[in-house]
Short mmCIF file of the C-alpha atoms (twelve columns), coordinates in Angstrom:
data_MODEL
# 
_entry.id   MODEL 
# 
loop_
_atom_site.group_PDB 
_atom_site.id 
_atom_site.type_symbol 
_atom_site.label_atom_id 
_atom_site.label_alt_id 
_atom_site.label_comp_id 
_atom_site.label_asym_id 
_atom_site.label_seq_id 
_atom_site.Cartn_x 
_atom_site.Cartn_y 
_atom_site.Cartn_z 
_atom_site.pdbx_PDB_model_num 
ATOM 1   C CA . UNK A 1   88.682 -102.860 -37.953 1 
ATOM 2   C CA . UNK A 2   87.252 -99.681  -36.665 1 
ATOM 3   C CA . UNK A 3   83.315 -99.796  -36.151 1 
ATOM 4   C CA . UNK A 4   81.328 -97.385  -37.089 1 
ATOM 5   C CA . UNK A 5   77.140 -96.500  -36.160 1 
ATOM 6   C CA . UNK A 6   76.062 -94.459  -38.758 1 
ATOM 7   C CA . UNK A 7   72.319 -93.002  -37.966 1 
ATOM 8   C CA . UNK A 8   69.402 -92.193  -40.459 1 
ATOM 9   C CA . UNK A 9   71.242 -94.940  -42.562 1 
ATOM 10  C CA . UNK A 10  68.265 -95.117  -44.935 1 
ATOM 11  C CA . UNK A 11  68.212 -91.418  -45.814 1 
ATOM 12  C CA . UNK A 12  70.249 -89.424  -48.491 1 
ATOM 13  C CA . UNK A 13  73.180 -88.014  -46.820 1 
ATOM 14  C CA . UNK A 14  72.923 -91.736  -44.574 1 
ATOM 15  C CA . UNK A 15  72.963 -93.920  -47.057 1 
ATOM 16  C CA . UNK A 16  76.216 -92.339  -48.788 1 
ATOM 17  C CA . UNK A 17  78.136 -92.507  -45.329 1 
ATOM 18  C CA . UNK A 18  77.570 -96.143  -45.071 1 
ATOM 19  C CA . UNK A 19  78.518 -96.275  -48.922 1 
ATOM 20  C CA . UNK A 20  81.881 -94.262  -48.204 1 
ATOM 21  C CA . UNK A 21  82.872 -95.530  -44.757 1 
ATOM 22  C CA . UNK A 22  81.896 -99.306  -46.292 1 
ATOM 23  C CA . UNK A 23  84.151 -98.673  -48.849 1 
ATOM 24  C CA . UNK A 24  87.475 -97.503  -47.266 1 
ATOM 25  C CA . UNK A 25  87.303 -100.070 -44.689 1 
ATOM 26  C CA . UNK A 26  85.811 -99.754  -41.829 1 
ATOM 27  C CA . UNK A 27  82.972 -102.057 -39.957 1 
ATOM 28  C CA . UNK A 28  79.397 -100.116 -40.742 1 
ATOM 29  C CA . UNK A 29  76.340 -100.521 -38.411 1 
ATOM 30  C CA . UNK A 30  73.716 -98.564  -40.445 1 
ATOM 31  C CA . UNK A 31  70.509 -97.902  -38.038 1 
ATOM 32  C CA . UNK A 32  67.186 -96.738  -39.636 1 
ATOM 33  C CA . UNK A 33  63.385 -96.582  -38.720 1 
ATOM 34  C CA . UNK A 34  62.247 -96.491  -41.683 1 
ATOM 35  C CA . UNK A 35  63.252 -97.982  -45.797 1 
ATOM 36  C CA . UNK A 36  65.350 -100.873 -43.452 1 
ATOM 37  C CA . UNK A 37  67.433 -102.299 -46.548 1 
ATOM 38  C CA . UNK A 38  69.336 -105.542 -46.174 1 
ATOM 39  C CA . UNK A 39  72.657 -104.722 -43.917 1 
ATOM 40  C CA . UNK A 40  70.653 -102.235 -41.825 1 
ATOM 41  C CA . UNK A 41  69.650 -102.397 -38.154 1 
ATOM 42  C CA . UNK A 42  66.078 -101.283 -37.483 1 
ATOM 43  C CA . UNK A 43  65.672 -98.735  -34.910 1 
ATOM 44  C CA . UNK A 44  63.895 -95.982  -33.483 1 
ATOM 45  C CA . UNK A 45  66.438 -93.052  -31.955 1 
ATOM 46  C CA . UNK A 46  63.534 -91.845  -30.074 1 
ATOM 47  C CA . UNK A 47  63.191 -95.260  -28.069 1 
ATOM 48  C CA . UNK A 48  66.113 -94.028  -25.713 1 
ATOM 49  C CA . UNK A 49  66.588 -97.358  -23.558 1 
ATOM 50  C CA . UNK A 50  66.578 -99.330  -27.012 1 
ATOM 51  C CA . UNK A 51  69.102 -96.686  -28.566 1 
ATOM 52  C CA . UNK A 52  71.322 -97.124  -25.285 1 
ATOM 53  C CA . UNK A 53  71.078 -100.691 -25.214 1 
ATOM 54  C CA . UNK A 54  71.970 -101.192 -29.380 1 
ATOM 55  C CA . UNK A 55  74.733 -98.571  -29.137 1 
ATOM 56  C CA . UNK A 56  76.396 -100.746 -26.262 1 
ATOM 57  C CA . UNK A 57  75.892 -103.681 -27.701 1 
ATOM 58  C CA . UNK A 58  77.535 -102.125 -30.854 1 
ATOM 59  C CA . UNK A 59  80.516 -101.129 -28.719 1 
ATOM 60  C CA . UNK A 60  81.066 -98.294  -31.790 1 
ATOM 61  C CA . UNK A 61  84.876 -96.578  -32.466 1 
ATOM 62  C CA . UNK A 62  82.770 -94.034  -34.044 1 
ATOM 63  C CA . UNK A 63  79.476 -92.605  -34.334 1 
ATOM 64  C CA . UNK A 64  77.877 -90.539  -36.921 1 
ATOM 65  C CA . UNK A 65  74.450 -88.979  -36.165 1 
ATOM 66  C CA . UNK A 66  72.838 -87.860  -39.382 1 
ATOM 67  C CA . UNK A 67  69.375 -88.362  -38.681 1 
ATOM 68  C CA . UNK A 68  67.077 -85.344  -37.750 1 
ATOM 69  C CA . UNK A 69  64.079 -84.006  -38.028 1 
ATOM 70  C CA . UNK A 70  64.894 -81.730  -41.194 1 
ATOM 71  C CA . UNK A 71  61.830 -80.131  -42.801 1 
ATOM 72  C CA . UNK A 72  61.414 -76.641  -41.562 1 
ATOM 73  C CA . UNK A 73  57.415 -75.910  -42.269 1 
ATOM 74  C CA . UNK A 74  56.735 -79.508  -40.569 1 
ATOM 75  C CA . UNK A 75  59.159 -78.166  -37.705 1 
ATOM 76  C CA . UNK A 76  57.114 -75.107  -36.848 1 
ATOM 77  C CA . UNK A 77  54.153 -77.823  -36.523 1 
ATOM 78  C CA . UNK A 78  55.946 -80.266  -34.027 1 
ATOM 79  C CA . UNK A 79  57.948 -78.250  -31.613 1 
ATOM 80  C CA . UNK A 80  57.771 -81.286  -29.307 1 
ATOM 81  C CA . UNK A 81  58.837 -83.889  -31.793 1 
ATOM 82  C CA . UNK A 82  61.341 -82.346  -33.039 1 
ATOM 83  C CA . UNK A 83  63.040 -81.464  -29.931 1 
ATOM 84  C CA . UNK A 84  62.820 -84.961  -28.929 1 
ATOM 85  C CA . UNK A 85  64.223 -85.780  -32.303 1 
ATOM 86  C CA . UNK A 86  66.714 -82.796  -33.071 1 
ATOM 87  C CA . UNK A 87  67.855 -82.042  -29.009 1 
ATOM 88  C CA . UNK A 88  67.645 -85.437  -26.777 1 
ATOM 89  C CA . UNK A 89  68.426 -87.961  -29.164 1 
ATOM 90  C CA . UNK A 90  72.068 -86.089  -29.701 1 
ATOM 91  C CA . UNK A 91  72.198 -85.682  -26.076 1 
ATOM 92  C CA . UNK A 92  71.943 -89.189  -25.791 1 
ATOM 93  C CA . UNK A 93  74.297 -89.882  -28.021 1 
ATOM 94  C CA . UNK A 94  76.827 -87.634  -26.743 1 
ATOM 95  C CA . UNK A 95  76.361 -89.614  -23.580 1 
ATOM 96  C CA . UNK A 96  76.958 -92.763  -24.408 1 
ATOM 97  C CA . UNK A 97  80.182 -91.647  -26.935 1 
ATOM 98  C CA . UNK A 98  81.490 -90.394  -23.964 1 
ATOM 99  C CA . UNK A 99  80.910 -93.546  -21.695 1 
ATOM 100 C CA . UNK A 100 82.098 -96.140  -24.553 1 
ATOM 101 C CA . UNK A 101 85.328 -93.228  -25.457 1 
ATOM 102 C CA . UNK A 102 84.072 -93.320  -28.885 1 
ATOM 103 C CA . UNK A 103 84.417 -90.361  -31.610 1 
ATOM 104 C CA . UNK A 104 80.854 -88.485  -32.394 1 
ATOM 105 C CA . UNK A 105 80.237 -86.698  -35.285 1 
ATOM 106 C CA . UNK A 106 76.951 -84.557  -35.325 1 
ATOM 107 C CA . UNK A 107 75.498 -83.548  -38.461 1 
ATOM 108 C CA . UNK A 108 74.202 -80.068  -38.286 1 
ATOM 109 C CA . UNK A 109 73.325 -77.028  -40.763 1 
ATOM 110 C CA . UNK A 110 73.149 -73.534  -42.282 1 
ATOM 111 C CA . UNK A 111 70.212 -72.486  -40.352 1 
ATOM 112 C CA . UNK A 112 71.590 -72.268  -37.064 1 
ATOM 113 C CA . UNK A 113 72.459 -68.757  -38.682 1 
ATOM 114 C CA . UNK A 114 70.352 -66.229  -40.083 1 
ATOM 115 C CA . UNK A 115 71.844 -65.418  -43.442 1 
ATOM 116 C CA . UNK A 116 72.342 -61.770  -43.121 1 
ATOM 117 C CA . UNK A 117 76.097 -61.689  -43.165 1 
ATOM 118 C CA . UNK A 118 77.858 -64.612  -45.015 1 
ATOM 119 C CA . UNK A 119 80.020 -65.813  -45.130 1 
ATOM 120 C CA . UNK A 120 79.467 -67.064  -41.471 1 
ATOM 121 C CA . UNK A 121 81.865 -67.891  -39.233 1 
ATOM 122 C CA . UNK A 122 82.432 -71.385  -37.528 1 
ATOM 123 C CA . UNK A 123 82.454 -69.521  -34.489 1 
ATOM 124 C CA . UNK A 124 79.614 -66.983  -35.114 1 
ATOM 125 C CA . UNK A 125 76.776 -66.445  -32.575 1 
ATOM 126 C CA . UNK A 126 74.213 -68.330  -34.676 1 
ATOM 127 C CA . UNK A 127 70.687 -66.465  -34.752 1 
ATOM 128 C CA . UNK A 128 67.969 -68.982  -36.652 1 
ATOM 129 C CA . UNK A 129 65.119 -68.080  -38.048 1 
ATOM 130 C CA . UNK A 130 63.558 -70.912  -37.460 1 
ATOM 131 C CA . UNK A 131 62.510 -73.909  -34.979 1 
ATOM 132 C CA . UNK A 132 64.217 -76.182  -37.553 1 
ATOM 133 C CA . UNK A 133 66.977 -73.967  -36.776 1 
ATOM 134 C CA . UNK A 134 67.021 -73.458  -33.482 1 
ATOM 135 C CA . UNK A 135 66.677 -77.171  -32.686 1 
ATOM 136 C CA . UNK A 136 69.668 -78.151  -34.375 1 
ATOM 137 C CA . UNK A 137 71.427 -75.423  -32.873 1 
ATOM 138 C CA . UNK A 138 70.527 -77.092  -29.535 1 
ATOM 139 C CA . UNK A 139 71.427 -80.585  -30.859 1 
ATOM 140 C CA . UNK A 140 75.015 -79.044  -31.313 1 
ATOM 141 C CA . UNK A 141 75.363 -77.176  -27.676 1 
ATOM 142 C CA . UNK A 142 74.132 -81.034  -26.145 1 
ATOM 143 C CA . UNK A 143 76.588 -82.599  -28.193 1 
ATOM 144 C CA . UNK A 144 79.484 -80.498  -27.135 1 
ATOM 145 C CA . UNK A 145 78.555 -80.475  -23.674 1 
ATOM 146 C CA . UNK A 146 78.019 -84.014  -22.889 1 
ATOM 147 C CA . UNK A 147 80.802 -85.378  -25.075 1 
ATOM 148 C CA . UNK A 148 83.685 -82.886  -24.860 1 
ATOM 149 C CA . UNK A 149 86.068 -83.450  -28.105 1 
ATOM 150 C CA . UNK A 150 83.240 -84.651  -30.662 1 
ATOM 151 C CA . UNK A 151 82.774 -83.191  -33.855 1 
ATOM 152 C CA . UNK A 152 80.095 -80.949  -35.190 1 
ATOM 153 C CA . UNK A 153 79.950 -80.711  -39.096 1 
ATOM 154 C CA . UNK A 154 77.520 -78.121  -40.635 1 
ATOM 155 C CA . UNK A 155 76.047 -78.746  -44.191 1 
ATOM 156 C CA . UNK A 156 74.218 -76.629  -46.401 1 
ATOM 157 C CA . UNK A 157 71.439 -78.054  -48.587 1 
ATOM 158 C CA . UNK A 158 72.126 -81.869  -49.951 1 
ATOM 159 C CA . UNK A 159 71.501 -83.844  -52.664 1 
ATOM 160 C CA . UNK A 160 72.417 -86.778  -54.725 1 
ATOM 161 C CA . UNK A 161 71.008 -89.884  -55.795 1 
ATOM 162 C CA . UNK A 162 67.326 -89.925  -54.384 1 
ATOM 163 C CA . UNK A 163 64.960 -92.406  -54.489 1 
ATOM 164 C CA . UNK A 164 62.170 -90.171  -54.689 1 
ATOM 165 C CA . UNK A 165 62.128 -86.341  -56.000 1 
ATOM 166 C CA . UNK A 166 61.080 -85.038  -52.600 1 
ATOM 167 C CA . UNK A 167 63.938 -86.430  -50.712 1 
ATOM 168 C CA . UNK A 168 66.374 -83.812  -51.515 1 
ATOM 169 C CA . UNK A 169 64.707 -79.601  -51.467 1 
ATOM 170 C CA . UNK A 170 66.988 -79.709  -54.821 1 
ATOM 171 C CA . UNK A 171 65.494 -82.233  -56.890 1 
ATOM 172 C CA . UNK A 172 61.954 -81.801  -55.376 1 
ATOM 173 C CA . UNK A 173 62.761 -78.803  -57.994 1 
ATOM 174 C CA . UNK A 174 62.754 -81.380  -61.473 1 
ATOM 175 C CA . UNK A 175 59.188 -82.201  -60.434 1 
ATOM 176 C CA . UNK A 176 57.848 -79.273  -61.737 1 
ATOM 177 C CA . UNK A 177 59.711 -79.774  -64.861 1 
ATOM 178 C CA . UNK A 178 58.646 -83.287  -65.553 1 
ATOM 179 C CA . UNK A 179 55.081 -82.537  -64.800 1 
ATOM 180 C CA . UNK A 180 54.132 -78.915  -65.197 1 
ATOM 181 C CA . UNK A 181 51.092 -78.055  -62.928 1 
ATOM 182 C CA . UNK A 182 47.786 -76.688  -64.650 1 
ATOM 183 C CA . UNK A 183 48.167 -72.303  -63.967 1 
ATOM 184 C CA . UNK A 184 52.061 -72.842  -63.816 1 
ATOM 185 C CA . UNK A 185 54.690 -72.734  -61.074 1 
ATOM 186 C CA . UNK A 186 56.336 -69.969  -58.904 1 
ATOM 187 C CA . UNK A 187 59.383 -70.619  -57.361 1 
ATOM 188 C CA . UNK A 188 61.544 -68.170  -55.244 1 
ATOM 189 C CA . UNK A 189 64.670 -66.417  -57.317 1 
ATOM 190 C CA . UNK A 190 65.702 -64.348  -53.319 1 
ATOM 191 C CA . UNK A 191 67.379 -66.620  -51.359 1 
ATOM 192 C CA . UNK A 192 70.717 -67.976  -52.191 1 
ATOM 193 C CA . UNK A 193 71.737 -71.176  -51.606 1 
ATOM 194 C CA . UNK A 194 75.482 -73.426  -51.624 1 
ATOM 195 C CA . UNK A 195 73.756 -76.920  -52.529 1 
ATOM 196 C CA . UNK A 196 76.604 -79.760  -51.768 1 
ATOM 197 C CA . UNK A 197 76.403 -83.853  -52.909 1 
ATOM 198 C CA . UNK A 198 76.139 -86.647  -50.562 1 
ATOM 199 C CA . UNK A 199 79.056 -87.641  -51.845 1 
ATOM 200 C CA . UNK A 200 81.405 -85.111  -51.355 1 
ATOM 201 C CA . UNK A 201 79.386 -84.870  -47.751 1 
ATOM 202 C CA . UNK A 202 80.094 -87.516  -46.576 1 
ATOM 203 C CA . UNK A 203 84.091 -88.605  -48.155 1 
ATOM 204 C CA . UNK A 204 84.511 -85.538  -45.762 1 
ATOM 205 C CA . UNK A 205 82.738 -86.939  -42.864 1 
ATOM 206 C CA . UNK A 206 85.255 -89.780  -42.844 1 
ATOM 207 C CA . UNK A 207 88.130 -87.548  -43.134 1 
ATOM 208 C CA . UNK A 208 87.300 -85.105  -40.613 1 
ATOM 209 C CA . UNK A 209 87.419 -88.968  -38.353 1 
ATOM 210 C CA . UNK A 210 90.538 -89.942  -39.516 1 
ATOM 211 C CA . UNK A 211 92.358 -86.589  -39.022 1 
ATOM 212 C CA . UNK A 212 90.626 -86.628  -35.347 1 
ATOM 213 C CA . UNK A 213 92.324 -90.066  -34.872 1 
ATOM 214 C CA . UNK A 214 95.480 -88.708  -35.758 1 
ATOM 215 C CA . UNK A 215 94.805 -86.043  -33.280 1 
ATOM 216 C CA . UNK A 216 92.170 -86.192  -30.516 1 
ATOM 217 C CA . UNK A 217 93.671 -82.982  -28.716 1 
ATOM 218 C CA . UNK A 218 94.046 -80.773  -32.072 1 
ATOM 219 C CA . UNK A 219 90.851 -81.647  -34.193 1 
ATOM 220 C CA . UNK A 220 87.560 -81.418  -32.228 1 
ATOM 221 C CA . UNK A 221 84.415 -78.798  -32.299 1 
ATOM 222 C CA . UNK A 222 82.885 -77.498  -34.801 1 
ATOM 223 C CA . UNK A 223 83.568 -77.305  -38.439 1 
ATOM 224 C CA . UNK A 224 81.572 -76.292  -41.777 1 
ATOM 225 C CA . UNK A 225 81.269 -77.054  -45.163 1 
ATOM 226 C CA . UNK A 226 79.547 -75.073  -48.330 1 
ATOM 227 C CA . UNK A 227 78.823 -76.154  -52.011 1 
ATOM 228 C CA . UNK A 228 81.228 -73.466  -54.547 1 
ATOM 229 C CA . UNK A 229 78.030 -72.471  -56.235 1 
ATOM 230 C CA . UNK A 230 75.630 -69.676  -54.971 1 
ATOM 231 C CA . UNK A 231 72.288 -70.297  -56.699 1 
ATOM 232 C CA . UNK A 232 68.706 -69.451  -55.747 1 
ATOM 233 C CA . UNK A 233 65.571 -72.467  -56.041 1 
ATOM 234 C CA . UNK A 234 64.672 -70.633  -59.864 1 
ATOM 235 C CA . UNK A 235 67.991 -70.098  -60.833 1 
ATOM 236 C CA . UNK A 236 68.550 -74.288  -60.110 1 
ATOM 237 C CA . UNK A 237 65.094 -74.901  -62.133 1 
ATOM 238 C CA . UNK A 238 67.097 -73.075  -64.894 1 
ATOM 239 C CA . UNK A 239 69.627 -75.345  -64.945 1 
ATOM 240 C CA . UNK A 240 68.064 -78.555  -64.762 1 
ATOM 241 C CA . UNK A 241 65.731 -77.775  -67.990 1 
ATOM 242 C CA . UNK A 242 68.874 -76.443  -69.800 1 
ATOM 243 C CA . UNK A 243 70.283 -79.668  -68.594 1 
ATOM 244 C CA . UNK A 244 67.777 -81.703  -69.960 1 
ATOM 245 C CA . UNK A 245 66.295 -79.725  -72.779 1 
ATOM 246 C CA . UNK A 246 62.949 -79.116  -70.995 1 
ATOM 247 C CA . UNK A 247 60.465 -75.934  -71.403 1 
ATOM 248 C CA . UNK A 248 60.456 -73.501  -68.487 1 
ATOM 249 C CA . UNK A 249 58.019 -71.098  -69.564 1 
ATOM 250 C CA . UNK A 250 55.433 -72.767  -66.950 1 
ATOM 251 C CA . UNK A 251 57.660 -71.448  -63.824 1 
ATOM 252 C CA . UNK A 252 58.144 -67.828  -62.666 1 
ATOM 253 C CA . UNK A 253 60.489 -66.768  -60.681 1 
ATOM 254 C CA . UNK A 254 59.245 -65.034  -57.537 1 
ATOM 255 C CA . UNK A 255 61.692 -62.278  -56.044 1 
ATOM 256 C CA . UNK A 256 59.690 -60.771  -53.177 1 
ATOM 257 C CA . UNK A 257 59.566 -62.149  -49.383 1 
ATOM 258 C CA . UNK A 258 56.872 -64.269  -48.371 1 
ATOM 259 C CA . UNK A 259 54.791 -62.196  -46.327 1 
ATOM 260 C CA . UNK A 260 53.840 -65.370  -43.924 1 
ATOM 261 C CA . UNK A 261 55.678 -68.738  -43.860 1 
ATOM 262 C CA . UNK A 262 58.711 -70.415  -41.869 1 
ATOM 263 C CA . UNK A 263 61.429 -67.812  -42.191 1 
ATOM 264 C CA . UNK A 264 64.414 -69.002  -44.377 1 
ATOM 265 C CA . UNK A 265 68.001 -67.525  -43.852 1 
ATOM 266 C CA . UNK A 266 68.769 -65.278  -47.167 1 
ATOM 267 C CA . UNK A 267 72.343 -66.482  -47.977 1 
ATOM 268 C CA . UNK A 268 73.492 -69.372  -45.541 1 
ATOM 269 C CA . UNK A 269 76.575 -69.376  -47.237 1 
ATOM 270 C CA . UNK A 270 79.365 -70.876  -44.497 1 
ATOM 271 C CA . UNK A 271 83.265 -70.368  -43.979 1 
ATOM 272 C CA . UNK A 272 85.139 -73.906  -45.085 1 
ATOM 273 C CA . UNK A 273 88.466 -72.875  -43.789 1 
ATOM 274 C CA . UNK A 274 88.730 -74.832  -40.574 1 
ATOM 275 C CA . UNK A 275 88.209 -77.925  -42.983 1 
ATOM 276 C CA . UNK A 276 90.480 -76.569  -45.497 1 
ATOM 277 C CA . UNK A 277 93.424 -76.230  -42.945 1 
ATOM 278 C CA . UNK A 278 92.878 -79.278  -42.450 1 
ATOM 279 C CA . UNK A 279 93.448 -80.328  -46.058 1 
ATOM 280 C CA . UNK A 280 89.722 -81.184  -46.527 1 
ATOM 281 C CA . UNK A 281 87.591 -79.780  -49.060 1 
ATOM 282 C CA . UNK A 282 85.843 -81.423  -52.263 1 
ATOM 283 C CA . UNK A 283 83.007 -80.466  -54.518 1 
ATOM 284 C CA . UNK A 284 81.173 -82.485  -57.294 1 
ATOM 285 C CA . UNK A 285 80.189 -79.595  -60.032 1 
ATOM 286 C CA . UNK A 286 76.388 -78.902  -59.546 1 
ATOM 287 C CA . UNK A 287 75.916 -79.368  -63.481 1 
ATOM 288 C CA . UNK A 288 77.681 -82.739  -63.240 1 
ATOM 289 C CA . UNK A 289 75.873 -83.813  -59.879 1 
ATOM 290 C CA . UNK A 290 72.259 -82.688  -60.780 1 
ATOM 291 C CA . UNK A 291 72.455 -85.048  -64.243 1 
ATOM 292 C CA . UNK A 292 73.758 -88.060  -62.436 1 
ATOM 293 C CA . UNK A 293 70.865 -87.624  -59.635 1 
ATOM 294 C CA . UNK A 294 68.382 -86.776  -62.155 1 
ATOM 295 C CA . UNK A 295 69.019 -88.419  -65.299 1 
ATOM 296 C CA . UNK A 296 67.371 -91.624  -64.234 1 
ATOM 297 C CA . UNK A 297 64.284 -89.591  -63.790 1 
ATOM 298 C CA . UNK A 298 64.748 -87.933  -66.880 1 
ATOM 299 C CA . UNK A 299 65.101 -91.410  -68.521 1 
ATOM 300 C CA . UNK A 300 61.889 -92.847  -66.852 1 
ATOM 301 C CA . UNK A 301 59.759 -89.537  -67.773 1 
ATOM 302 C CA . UNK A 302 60.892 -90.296  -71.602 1 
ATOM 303 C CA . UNK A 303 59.965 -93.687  -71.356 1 
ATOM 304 C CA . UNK A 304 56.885 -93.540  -69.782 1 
ATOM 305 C CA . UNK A 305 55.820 -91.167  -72.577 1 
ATOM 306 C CA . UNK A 306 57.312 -93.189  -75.332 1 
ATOM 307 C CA . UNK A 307 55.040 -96.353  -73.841 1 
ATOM 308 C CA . UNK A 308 52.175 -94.080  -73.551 1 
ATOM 309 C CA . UNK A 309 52.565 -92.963  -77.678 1 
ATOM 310 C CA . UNK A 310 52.223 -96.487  -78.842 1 
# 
C-alpha cells in the first residue's frame, strides 16, 4: 500500500486529508504537535533532526505538508517564527522527498498574490501583501527548488467541521451570531473572498497524487483551486443567520479600508483550470457546507439556553 505523511494532521484542512487518503486506501502517518489524537505521531516540524529522522524512518510514497504558520496579524508579529515555520520546514521537506524519491505536495494560498487583478494566474508573478504572504510564497520557491517535480496546491480560505469557532476565519464569523457583543459588531463587506471545504480540499489533494503517479513527467508544479462563491466576511454573516434564523441587527457591515492593520488581498480569487484539465474540480455548496460545520454549534447554543430556562 502506498504510505502517506500527512503534516499538521490535527488541524482542519489535516485532519480531512488523513480522513480522505484513510479512506481510499492508502497507509496514513498523520504528524501533529499539538491535539495528538489516537493514530497520530507527535512531532514538532521545527525540530529538523527529529523531522529528518521520523520522515526516514517513515520511508513515505508521499508527503503532504499542510501545516503552516497561517494567521496573518500573528505573522507580522513573528517574522522569525514563521519563516522557520512557513520557509525551512518545506525546505526540509523538499529535501528529504527528494532523497527518499517520494511525491511532495505543498499546501500554499491566495495571498502569495495581491488581489488586484483576479482571476490570478497559476503562473502570475505573485505580489503579497503580507509576511503571511510572502512566507508562503517562499515555502513554494524552496519546495520547487529542492525537490524538482513536487506539487504546489494553492487554497483560498477553508473551512469545515471545526472543533472550535476560531479554527476556520469562516466560522470564527457564527461567534458573533451566537453571542452578540455589548455595542454590536463590525465586520468588513470590501474584500471578496472564494471560501472552499476541507473536504472538497483535500479529495483533490489525493487526486492531484494519483494523476502525478500516472504521470511524473506531465503533472508537477504548481496548481490552484477556488471555492464557486465570491462573498465578503458580512455578506457570509448574512448567510449563516438566514441559515439559522438568527438576528443580525447587532453587526454592521464596514465597507471602507482599514487605515492600519496587516494588508489583505481585495479579491484572491484564483484560476482552477490547470486542475480542471486535469479532470479535477469539486465544490460542496457554501449554504450546504456552512450548516453541516455549524449546525452542531447551533444545536449546543439552543440547548444551553433551553437548560438555562428551566
Amino acid at each position: 500500500m502506498t504510505r502517506v505523511v500527512i503534516t499538521g494532521a490535527s488541524g482542519l484542512l489535516g485532519r480531512a486529508l488523513v480522513k480522505d487518503f484513510k479512506e481510499n486506501g492508502f497507509t496514513v502517518f498523520g504528524l501533529a504537535k499539538s491535539r495528538v489524537s489516537p493514530g497520530l505521531l507527535a512531532l514538532d516540524l521545527l525540530d529538523s533532526d527529529a523531522l529528518r529522522s521520523k520522515v526516514r524512518e517513515l520511508r513515505p510514497d508521499v508527503i503532504i505538508h499542510s501545516a503552516a504558520y497561517r494567521q496573518p496579524d500573528q505573522v507580522e508579529g513573528d517574522a522569525e517564527g514563521a519563516r522557520r515555520m512557513n520557509v525551512h520546514v518545506p525546505q526540509v521537506l523538499a529535501e528529504l522527498a527528494a532523497e527518499l524519491k517520494a511525491q511532495l505536495l505543498y499546501i500554499s494560498t491566495d495571498y502569495v498574490f495581491d488581489g488586484v487583478s483576479p482571476p490570478h494566474m497559476a503562473d502570475d508573478q505573485p505580489n503579497p501583501l503580507n509576511l503571511y504572504g510572502q512566507t508562503k510564497y517562499e515555502g513554494e520557491q524552496a519546495t520547487l527548488k529542492h525537490c524538482p517535480g513536487s506539487l504546489v496546491l494553492r487554497v483560498p480560505i477553508l473551512y469545515g467541521p471545526v472543533e472550535y469557532l476560531a479554527e476556520s476565519a469562516v466560522t470564527v464569523l457564527f461567534g458573533a451570531l451566537l453571542n452578540p457583543p455589548a455595542g454590536g459588531y463590525t465586520v468588513s463587506d470590501l474584500e471578496v473572498r472564494y471560501p472552499a471545504h476541507v473536504r472538497d480540499v483535500a479529495a483533490m489533494c489525493r487526486q492531484l497524487i494519483e494523476k502525478q503517479r500516472q504521470d511524473r513527467d506531465g503533472v508537477f508544479g504548481i496548481f490552484q483551486w477556488s471555492g464557486q462563491e465570491p462573498v465578503t466576511k458580512y455578506a457570509l454573516v448574512q448567510q449563516m443567520a438566514a441559515l439559522f434564523g438568527l438576528p443580525l441587527d447587532h453587526v454592521s457591515a464596514c465597507r471602507t479600508p482599514p487605515a492600519s492593520g496587516t494588508r489583505r488581498p481585495m479579491d484572491s480569487r484564483l484560476d482552477t483550470s490547470g486542475l480542471r484539465r486535469l479532470g479535477i474540480g469539486q465544490h460542496v455548496p457554501l449554504a450546504q457546507g456552512l450548516h453541516e460545520s455549524l449546525l452542531p454549534w447551533a444545536e449546543r447554543q439552543a440547548g444551553d439556553a433551553s437548560a438555562g430556562s428551566c
